[in-house]
DRENMARLO-991021 format. One record per residue (C-alpha): chain; y negated, z negated, x; residue number from 1. Coordinates in steps of 0.5 Angstrom, whole numbers, plus 500, padded with zeros to 3 digits. Each point is the difference from the previous one (the first is absolute). Example, Ala and Ser with C-alpha at 12.3 -4.5 7.8 and 13.67 -1.06 7.14 Angstrom:
2
chaine,c2,c3,c1,num
A,509,484,525,1
A,493,502,502,2
% end
This chain:
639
chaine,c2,c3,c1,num
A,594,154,131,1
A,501,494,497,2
A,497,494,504,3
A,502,492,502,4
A,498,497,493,5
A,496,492,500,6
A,507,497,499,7
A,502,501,507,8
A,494,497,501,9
A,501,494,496,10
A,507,500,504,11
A,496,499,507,12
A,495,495,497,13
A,507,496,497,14
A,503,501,507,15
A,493,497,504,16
A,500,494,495,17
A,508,498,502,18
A,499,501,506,19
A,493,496,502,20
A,504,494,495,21
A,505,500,504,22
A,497,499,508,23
A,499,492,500,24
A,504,494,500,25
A,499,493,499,26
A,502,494,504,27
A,503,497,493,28
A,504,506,500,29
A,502,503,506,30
A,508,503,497,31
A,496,507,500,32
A,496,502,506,33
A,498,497,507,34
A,498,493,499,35
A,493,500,501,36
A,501,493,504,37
A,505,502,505,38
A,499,508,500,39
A,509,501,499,40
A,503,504,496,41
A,503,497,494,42
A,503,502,493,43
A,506,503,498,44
A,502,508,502,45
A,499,505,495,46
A,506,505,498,47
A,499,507,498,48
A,503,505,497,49
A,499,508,501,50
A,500,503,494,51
A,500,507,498,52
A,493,502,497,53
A,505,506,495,54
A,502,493,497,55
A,495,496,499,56
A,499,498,492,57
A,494,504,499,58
A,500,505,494,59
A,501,507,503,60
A,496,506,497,61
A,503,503,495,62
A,503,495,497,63
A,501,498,493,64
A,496,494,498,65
A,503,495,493,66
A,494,503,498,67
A,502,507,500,68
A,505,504,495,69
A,505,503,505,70
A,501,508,499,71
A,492,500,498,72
A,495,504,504,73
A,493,499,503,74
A,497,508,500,75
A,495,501,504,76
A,493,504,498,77
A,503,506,503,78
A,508,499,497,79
A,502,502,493,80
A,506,500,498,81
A,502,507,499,82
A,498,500,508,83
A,506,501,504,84
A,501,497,506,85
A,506,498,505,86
A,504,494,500,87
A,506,496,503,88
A,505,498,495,89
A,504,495,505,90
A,507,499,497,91
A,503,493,499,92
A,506,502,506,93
A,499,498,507,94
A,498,505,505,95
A,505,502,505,96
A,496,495,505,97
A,498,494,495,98
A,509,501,499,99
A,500,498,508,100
A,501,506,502,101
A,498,501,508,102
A,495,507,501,103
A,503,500,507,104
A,505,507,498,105
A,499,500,492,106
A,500,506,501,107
A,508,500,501,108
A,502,493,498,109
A,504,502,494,110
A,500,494,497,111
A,492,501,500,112
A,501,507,497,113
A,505,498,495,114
A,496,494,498,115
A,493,505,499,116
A,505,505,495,117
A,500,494,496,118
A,492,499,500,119
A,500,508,499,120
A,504,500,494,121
A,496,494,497,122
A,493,504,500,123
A,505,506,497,124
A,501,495,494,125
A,493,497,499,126
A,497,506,501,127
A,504,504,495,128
A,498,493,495,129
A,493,501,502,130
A,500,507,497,131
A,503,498,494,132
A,495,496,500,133
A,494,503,501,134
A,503,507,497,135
A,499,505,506,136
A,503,501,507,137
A,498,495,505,138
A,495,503,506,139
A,504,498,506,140
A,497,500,506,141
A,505,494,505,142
A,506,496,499,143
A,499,495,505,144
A,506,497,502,145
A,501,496,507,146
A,493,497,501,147
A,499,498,492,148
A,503,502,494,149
A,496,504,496,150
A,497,508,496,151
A,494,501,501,152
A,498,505,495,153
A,494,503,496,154
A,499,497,493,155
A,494,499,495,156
A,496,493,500,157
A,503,499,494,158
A,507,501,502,159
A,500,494,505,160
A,501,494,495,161
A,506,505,496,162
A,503,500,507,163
A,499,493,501,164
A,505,498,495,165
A,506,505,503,166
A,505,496,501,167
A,502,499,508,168
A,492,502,501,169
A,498,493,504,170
A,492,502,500,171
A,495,507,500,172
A,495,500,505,173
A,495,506,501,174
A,499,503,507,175
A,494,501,504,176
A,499,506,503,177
A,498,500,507,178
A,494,505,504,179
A,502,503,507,180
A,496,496,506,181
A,493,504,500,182
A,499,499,509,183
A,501,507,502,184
A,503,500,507,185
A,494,499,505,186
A,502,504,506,187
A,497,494,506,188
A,506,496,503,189
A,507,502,500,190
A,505,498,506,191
A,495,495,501,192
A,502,495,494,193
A,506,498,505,194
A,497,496,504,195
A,498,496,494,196
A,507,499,497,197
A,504,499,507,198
A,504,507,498,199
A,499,503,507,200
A,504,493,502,201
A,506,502,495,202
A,499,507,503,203
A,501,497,507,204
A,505,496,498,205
A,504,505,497,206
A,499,500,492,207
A,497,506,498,208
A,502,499,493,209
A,507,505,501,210
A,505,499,493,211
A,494,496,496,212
A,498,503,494,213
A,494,499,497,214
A,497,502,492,215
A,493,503,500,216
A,499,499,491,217
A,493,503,500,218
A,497,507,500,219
A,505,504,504,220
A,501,503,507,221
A,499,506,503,222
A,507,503,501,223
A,497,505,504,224
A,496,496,505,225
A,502,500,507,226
A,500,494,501,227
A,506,499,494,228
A,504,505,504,229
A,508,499,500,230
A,500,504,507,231
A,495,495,503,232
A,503,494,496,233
A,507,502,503,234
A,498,501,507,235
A,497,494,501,236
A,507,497,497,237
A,505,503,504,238
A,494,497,506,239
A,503,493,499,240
A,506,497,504,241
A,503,499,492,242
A,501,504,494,243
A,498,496,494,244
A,502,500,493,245
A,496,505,497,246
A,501,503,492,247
A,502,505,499,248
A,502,505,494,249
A,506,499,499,250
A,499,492,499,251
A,494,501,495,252
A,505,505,496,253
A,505,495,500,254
A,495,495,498,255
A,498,504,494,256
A,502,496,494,257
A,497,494,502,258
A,492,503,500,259
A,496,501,495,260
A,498,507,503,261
A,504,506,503,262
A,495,501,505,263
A,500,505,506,264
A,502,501,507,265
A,494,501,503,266
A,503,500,509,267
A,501,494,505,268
A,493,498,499,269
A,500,499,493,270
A,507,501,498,271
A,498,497,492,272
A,494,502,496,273
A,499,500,492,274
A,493,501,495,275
A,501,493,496,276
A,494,502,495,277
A,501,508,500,278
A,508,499,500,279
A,501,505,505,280
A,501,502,507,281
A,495,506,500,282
A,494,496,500,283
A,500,496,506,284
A,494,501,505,285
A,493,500,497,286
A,498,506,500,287
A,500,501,492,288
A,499,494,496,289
A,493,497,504,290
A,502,493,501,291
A,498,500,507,292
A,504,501,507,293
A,502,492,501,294
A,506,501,499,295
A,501,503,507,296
A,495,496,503,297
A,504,493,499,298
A,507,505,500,299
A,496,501,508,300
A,498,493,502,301
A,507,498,499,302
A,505,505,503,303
A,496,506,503,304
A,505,503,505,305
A,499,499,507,306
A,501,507,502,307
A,497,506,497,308
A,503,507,501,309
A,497,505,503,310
A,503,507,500,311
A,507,497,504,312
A,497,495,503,313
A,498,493,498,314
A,494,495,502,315
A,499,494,499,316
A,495,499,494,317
A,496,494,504,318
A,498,507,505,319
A,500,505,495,320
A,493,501,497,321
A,502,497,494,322
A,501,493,502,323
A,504,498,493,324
A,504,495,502,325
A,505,495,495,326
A,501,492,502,327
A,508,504,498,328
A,500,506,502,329
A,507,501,501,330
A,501,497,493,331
A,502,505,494,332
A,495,500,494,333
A,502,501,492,334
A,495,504,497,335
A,499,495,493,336
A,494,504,495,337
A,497,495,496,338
A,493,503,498,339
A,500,508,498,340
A,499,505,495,341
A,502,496,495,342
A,494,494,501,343
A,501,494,504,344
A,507,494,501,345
A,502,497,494,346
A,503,493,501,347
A,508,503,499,348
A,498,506,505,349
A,499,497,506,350
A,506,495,498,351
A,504,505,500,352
A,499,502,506,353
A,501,493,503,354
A,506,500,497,355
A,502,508,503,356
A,497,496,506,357
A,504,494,501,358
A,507,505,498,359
A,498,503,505,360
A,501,495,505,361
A,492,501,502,362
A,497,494,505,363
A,492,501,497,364
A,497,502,495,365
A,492,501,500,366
A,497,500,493,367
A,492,503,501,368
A,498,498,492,369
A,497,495,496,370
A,497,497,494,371
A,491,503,500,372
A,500,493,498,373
A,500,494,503,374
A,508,497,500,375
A,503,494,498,376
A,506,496,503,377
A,503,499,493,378
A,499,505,495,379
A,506,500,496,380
A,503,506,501,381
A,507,500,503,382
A,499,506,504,383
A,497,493,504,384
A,507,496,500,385
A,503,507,502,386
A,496,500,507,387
A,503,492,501,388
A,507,503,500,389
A,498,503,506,390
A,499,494,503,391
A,506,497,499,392
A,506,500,506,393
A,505,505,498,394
A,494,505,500,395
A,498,504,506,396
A,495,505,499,397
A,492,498,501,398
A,495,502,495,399
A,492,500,503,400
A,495,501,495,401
A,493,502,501,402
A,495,495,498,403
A,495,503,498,404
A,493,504,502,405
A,495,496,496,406
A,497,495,505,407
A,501,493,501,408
A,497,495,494,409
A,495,497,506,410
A,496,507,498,411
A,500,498,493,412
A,497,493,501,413
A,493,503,501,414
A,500,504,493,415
A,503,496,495,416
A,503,493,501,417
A,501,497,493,418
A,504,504,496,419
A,506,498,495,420
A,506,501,506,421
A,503,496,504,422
A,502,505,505,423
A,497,501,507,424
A,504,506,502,425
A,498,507,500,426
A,508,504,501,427
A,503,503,495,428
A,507,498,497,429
A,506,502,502,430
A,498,497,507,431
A,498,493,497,432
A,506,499,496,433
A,503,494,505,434
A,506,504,503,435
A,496,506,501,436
A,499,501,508,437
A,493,502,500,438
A,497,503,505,439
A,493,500,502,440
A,496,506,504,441
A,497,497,507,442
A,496,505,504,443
A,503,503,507,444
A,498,498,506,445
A,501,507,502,446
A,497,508,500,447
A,503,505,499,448
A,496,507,499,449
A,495,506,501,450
A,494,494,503,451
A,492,502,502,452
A,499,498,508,453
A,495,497,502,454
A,498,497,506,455
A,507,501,501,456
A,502,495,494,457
A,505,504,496,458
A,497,498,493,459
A,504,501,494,460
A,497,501,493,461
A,503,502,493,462
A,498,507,497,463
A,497,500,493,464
A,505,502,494,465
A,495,506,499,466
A,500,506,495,467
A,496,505,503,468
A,500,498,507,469
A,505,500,507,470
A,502,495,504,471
A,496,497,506,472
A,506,503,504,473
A,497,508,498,474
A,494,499,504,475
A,503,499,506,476
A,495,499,506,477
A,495,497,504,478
A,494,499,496,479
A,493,496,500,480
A,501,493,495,481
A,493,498,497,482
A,503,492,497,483
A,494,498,495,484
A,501,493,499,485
A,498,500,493,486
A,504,501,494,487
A,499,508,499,488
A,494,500,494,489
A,497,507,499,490
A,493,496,504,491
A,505,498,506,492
A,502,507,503,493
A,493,503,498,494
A,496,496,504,495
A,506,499,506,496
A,500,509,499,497
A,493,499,502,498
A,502,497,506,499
A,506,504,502,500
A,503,505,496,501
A,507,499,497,502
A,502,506,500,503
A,507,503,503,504
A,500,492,502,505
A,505,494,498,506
A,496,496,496,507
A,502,493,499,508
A,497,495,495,509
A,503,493,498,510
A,504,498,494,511
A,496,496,494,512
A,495,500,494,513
A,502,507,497,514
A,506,504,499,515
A,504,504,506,516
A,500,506,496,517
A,491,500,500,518
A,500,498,506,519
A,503,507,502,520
A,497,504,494,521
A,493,497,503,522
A,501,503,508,523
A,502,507,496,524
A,493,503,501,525
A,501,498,507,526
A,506,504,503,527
A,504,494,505,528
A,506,504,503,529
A,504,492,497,530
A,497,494,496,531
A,503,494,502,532
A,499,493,496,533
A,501,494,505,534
A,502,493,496,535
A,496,494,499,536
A,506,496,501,537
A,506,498,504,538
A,506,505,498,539
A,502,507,497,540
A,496,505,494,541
A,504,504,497,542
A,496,505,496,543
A,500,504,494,544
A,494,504,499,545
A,502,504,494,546
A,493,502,499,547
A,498,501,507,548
A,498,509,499,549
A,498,501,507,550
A,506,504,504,551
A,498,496,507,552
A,505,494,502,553
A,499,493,498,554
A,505,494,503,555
A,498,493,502,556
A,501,495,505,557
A,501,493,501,558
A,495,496,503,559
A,501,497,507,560
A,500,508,501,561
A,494,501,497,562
A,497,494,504,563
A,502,503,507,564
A,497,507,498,565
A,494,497,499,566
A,500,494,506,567
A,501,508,505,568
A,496,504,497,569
A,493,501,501,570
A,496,498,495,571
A,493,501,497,572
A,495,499,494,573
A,497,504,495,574
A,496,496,494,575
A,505,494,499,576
A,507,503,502,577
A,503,500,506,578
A,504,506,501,579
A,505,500,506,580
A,501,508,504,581
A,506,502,505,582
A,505,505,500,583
A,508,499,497,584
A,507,503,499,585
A,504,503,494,586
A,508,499,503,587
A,505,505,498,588
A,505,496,504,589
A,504,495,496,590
A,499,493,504,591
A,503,494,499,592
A,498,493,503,593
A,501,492,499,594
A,494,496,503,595
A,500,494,494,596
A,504,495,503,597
A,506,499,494,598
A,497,492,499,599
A,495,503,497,600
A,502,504,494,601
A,497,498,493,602
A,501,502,493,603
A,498,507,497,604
A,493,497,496,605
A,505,505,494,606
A,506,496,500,607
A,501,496,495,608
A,502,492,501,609
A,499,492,497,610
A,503,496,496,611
A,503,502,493,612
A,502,495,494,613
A,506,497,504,614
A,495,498,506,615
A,503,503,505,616
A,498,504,505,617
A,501,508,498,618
A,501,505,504,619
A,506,496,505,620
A,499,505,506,621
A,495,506,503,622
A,501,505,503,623
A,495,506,503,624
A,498,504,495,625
A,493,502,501,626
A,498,504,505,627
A,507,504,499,628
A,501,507,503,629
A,507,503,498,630
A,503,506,497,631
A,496,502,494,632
A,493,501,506,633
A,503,505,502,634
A,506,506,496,635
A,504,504,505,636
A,508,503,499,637
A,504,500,504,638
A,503,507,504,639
% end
């Protein structure tokens, strides 16, 4: 994790200096200030300019300075020129886009097709000069025409400078390959995350989401889910006063030989689907690759439907017992697959899919990926001017990209703040390019879930992820809870065990010092039906006890409700701990409930945000994304 550098220091101190130089003007020259005599304004008016920061004269990353030989190549420790490694080789043309041609109905503007077919015979001949040149055929893996002009290929380190010299090759960049979002779908909070975005308003007002198309480029989507189902789906459609403008097969059929890819007809619901790293239409869902269910948890947030089918009838979703509900739900979903079996998204592939996007005429695309690493506004790619093309006037589709889940550089001040950076931003590119839209998660003032009762309050926790063990729901009941206010340390079960036995009871203990997993290793010899761990701070925990060997479930709580326990509990002493004792319940009965005013919602302490070289602001929107309950809590098809 790179840190904020002593030059942004420098920069402050400079700053502080001009401005303390600048607070006070004299009688004998009062043309610049308030005159210090008479109290009035005076001086001349001062004329702005705003400027675009993607032009400001600073040398941008990856450009070649007078110093260095163009063509010559910087190796890195673990980079030898036998390597092969994927690359963008950008042509000399324009692409469709940078010709003037709008992404509104490209896809049947035959102008615009015509004008592509040109592009495409050029890669063709600049391909065939690159293998006559390197002596073997050219590993291919995208011809990108509508949003940039470029192969993207596997070639051997060594074979970059060679190809730079082909005549109509305009530059070749290396591609960086991109890791899934590593949050798992967190089954706590749901339908409730529209009170936060106004959705429930829209619902009301008649906007639904009905003829929007939006692409999930992610892990995939569950095409059997219940909540995907096209009965569902078109029933809640055929609910409206009006019929929207769905895709349908017919019309990706005829726009075919405009994408990059020959995707498949999934139904109404997902009406398009392609495996962008695997090139298939098999590989769609999670099952097999192991890159996790995110996919169907971002494909829910958005466009969950609103009815779910059940035999021959349909219920509302915000009534059934899953209480999945998209912000869009009669919107349609395009199933783009960027991370499979193949590994993670090259540049090229998730830009193919922008591109498929954009043919097919969607109205968002949602990109969960990002550089480990933190991001820069200028990097030199021109992966980064592609994404202004989609800014501009003649384009309509809106690309939102994660920022990040590394924090904010405020958690970073505490460690090491002199170091060779001037960066104080933590998100990851493509989300700090400038005309990216970067979303930043905020924490849902709802939840939705299995909760506890106590007292009456529903209290909403997050189960552990946990190898051995089953979630809290699985010991359902009424049980006695002993909470330990101490850290969960071998000496402080033994001495509150003396006191009162903690088997068969919920145990709770608070969070710090020593790892989640020996906290629960530590209370094994003990025998709690349940060991729950309460924060020592404000927010939610997300726990991964991968070395946690007990069998018994572990989940946490946040720490008002913690506190709450405590304030009605009835309490003793044994040594120097105080213990709490009372009775408490394990719900089977998903519940959902809004008790935070929407005012008061604040940003998940993972999200990712502060300032980038360009010294504006990164990400520019938030939305909820912590404390999410969707689709992939729970897995149901539909019958």
């Amino acid at each position: 994790m790179k840190k904020p550098g002593k030059q942004f220091l420098s920069m402050l101190f400079a700053a502080a200096m001009i401005l303390s130089s600048a607070g006070t003007v004299s009688a004998e020259n009062p043309e610049q200030g308030i005159h210090e005599n008479t109290g009035e304004q005076t001086g001349i008016e001062l004329e702005t300019e705003e400027l675009d920061p993607s032009v400001l004269h600073v040398r941008k990353l990856g450009e070649v300075s007078e110093e260095e030989e163009p063509g010559e190549i910087s190796l890195k420790p673990d980079l030898s020129l036998e390597q092969t490694v994927r690359v963008s080789i950008f042509l000399d043309k324009k692409s469709a886009v940078d010709a003037g041609y709008s992404t509104k109905g490209i896809g049947t503007n035959k102008a615009a097709a015509s004008y592509r077919d040109t592009l495409k015979q050029q890669q063709r001949s600049v391909t065939a000069s690159i293998e006559k040149t390197l002596g073997h055929t050219l590993d291919v893996k995208w011809n990108l025409t509508l949003l940039t002009n470029a192969v993207s290929a596997n070639v051997k380190v060594k074979e970059i400078p060679l190809i730079k010299k082909i005549a109509g090759v305009r530059s070749v960049e290396r591609e960086m390959q991109y890791d899934p979002a590593e949050t798992e779908a967190d089954p706590q909070t749901a339908n409730t995350s529209q009170f936060m975005t106004g959705a429930s308003d829209a619902w009301l007002s008649g906007y639904s989401g009905a003829g929007s198309r939006i692409a999930i480029i992610d892990t995939g989507i569950d095409i059997d889910h219940q909540s995907f189902n096209a009965d569902a789906f078109d029933y809640s459609i055929a609910q409206l006063d009006h019929a929207p403008e769905l895709m349908k097969e017919s019309e990706i059929k005829n726009l075919s030989s405009q994408l990059n890819v020959s995707g498949k007809y999934i139904s109404s619901k997902i009406p398009f689907a392609y495996n962008y790293v695997d090139n298939n239409t098999t590989n769609l869902g999670h099952g097999t690759d192991g890159r996790g269910n995110h996919g169907s948890h971002v494909a829910g947030i958005a466009a969950a439907n609103k009815y779910i089918k059940s035999g021959t009838s349909y219920q509302l979703a915000s009534q059934s017992p899953t209480y999945a509900v998209g912000m869009a739900p009669d919107a349609q979903l395009l199933l783009m697959k960027v991370f499979g079996s193949n590994g993670g998204a090259y540049d090229s592939d998730y830009f193919a899919a922008i591109e498929d996007a954009v043919v097919l005429g969607c109205d968002a695309a949602n990109l969960s990926l990002g550089s480990g690493s933190p991001g820069f506004t200028y990097t030199g790619s021109t992966y980064q001017e592609i994404l202004n093309n989609l800014t501009k006037e003649n384009s309509e589709i809106v690309v939102a990209i994660s920022a990040g889940n590394s924090s904010s550089i405020t958690d970073q001040l505490t460690t090491d703040l002199y170091i060779d950076d001037v960066s104080m931003h933590t998100g990851g590119s493509p989300g700090t390019f400038i005309n990216s839209l970067g979303v930043a998660s905020a924490d849902n003032t709802g939840n939705t879930g299995y909760p506890i009762v106590f007292n009456g309050k529903n209290i909403f926790y997050n189960d552990a992820e946990t190898k051995n063990a089953e979630n809290m729901v699985s010991v359902k009941g009424t049980w006695d809870f002993v909470y330990i206010d101490a850290l969960g340390t071998p000496e402080d079960y033994s001495e509150v065990n003396r006191a009162v036995s903690l088997s068969g009871k919920i145990v709770i203990v608070n969070r710090g010092d020593i790892t989640f997993a020996v906290k629960g290793n530590n209370a094994i010899s003990y025998k709690p039906k349940a060991l729950i761990i309460a924060n020592n701070q404000p927010g939610t925990i997300g726990m991964s006890v991968d070395d946690y060997t007990g069998t018994f479930p572990m989940a946490s709580i946040v720490l008002s409700d913690a506190e709450y326990i405590k304030e009605n509990s009835v309490s003793a002493s044994t040594g120097s701990i105080t213990y709490y004792t009372g009775k408490i319940t394990v719900s089977d009965a998903i519940t959902a409930s809004n008790n935070v005013d929407r005012k008061d919602a604040e940003i998940s302490t993972f999200s990712s945000w502060g300032v980038p070289g360009s010294l504006l602001m990164k990400p520019e929107i938030s939305a909820p994304g912590g404390n999410i309950y969707s689709v992939a809590g729970y897995s149901v098809t539909a019958k």
